[in-house]
C-alpha positions in Angstrom: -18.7 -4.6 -4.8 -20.9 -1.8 -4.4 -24.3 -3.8 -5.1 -22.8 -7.0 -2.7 -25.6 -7.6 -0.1 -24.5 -8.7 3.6 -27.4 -10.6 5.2 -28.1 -9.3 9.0 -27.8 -11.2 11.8 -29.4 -9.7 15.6 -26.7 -11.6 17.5 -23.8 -10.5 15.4 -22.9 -14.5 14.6 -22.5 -13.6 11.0 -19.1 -12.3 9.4 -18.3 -11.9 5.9 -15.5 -13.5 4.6 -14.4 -11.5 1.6 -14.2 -8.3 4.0 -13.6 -8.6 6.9 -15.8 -5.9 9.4 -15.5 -2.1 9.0 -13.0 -2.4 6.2 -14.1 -1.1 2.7 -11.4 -2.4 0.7 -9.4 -5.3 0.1 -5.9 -5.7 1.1 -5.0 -6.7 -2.3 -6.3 -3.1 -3.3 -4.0 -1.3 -1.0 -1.2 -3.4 -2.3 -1.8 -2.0 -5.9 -2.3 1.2 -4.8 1.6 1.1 -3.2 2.6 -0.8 -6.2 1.4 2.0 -8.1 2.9 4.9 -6.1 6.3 2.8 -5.8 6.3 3.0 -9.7 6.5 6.5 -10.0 2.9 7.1 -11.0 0.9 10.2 -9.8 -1.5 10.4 -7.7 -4.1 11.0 -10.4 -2.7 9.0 -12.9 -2.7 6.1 -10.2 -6.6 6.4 -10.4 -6.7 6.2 -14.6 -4.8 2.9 -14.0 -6.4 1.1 -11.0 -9.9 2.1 -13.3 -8.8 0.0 -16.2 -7.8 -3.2 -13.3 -10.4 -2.7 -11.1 -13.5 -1.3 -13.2 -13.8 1.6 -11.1 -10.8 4.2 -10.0 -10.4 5.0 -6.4 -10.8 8.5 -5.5 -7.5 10.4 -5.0 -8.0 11.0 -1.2 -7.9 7.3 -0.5 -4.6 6.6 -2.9 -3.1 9.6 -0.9 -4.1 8.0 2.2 -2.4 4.7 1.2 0.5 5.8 0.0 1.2 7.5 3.1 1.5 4.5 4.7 5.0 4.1 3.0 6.1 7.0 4.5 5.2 4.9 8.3 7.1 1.8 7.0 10.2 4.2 5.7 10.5 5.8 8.9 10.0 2.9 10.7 12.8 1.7 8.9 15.2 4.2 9.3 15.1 4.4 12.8 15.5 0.5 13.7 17.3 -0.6 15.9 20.9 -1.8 14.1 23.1 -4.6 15.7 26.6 -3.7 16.2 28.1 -6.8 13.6 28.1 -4.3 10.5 31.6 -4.0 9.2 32.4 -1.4 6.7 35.2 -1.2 3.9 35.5 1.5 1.5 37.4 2.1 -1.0 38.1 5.0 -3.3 39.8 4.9 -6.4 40.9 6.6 -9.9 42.5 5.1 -13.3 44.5 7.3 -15.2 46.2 6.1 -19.2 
């Protein structure tokens, strides 16, 4: 998308559709990148793939930068708020012959 040409507009009427303003990649992107990282592949080797889907790898500051964002959502997780209707049962056994 490097050679995609956004036409100018003085009273700021125009917006592009396929990006939206100040973002420089798609959301789709981001969603491989965590698809990626949630596999088990390196940051570097992350890059190797995404150049063989996406014709051109991204550099390994931005797939860092992404997959950080899974450390927010994990810790956002963790410290939810939990509703007191969890019931617990555990059991503990062994089978001797």
């Amino acid at each position: 998308m490097e050679q995609l040409r956004i036409p100018r507009d003085r009273e700021g009427y125009y917006r592009p559709c396929v990006i939206e303003g100040y973002q420089r990649r798609q959301e789709k992107v981001n969603q491989l990148i965590r698809g990626c990282f949630l596999a088990g592949v390196s940051t570097r080797r992350a890059g190797e793939v995404l150049a063989l889907i996406l014709g051109q790898a991204p550099p390994p500051q931005t797939i860092s930068r992404v997959s950080r964002t899974l450390d927010e959502e994990g810790h956002r997780f963790h410290r939810r708020p939990l509703a007191d209707v969890y019931c617990y049962l555990i059991l503990d056994g062994i089978t001797l012959k």
